[in-house]
VMD Tcl script that draws the C-alpha trace (Angstrom):
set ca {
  {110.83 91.69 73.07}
  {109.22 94.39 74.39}
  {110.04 97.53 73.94}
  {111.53 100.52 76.54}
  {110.06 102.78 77.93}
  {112.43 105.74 77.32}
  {110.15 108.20 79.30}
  {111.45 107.12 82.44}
  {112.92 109.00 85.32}
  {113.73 107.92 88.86}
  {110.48 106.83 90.66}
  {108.46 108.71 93.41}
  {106.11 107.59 96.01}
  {103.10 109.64 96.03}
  {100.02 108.92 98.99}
  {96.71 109.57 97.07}
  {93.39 108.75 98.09}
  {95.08 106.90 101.28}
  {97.45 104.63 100.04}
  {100.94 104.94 98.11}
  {101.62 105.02 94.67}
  {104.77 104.52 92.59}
  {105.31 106.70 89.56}
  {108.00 106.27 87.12}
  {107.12 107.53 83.94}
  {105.56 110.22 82.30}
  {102.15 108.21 81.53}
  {102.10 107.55 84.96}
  {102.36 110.59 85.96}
  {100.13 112.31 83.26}
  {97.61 109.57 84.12}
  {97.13 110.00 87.67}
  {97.19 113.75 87.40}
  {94.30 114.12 84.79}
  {92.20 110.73 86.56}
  {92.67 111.32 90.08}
  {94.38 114.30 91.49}
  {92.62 115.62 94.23}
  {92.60 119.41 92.89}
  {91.59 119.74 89.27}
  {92.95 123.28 88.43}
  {95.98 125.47 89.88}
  {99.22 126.33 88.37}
  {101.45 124.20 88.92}
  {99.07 121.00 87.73}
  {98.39 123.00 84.64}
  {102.26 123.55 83.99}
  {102.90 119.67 84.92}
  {100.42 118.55 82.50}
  {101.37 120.82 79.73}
  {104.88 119.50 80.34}
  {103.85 115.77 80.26}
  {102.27 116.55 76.84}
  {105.57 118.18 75.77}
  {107.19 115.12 76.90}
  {105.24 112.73 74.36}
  {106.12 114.79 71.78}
  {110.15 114.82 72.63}
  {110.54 117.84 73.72}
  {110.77 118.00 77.24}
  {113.19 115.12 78.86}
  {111.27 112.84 81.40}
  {113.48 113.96 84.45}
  {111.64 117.99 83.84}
  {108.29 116.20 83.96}
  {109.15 114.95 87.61}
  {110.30 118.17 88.51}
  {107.13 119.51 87.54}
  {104.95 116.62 89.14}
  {106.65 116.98 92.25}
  {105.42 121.16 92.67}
  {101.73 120.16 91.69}
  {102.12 117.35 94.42}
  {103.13 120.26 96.61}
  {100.44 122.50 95.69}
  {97.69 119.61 96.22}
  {99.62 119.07 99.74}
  {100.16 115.40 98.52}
  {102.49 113.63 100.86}
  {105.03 112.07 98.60}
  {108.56 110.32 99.02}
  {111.50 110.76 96.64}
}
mol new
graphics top color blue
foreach p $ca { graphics top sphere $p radius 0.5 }
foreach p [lrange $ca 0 end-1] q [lrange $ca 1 end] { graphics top cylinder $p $q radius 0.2 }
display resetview
């Protein structure tokens, strides 16, 4: 059986690199911000990663890690759906 992922939160449609991608986790999201965000400092990536991290560890719940992806989306002027 496999096991849950309980770093889950509600998904979001981000466009990057000219297509759409789904992201519903916070690997995803960690993943595609440190492999192929368009921007590779600023803020609010810094404080999305940092939180992603947190969020391995248990310490941050998934739906704060969205929160945070969505204002580094912003401040890459990704176009995203929620």
């Amino acid at each position: 059986m496999a096991k849950k992922d309980i770093r889950k939160f509600p998904p979001v449609r981000i466009k990057l690199g000219g297509r759409y991608r789904v992201v519903r986790t916070v690997h995803d999201a960690y993943k595609l911000m440190v492999m192929e965000w368009p921007i590779h400092d600023g803020p609010a990536l810094y404080r999305a990663e940092v939180t992603c991290l947190d969020a391995f560890n248990g310490a941050i719940p998934p739906e704060e890690v969205r929160k945070k992806f969505l204002v580094a989306a912003s401040e890459a002027h990704l176009e995203y759906v929620v």
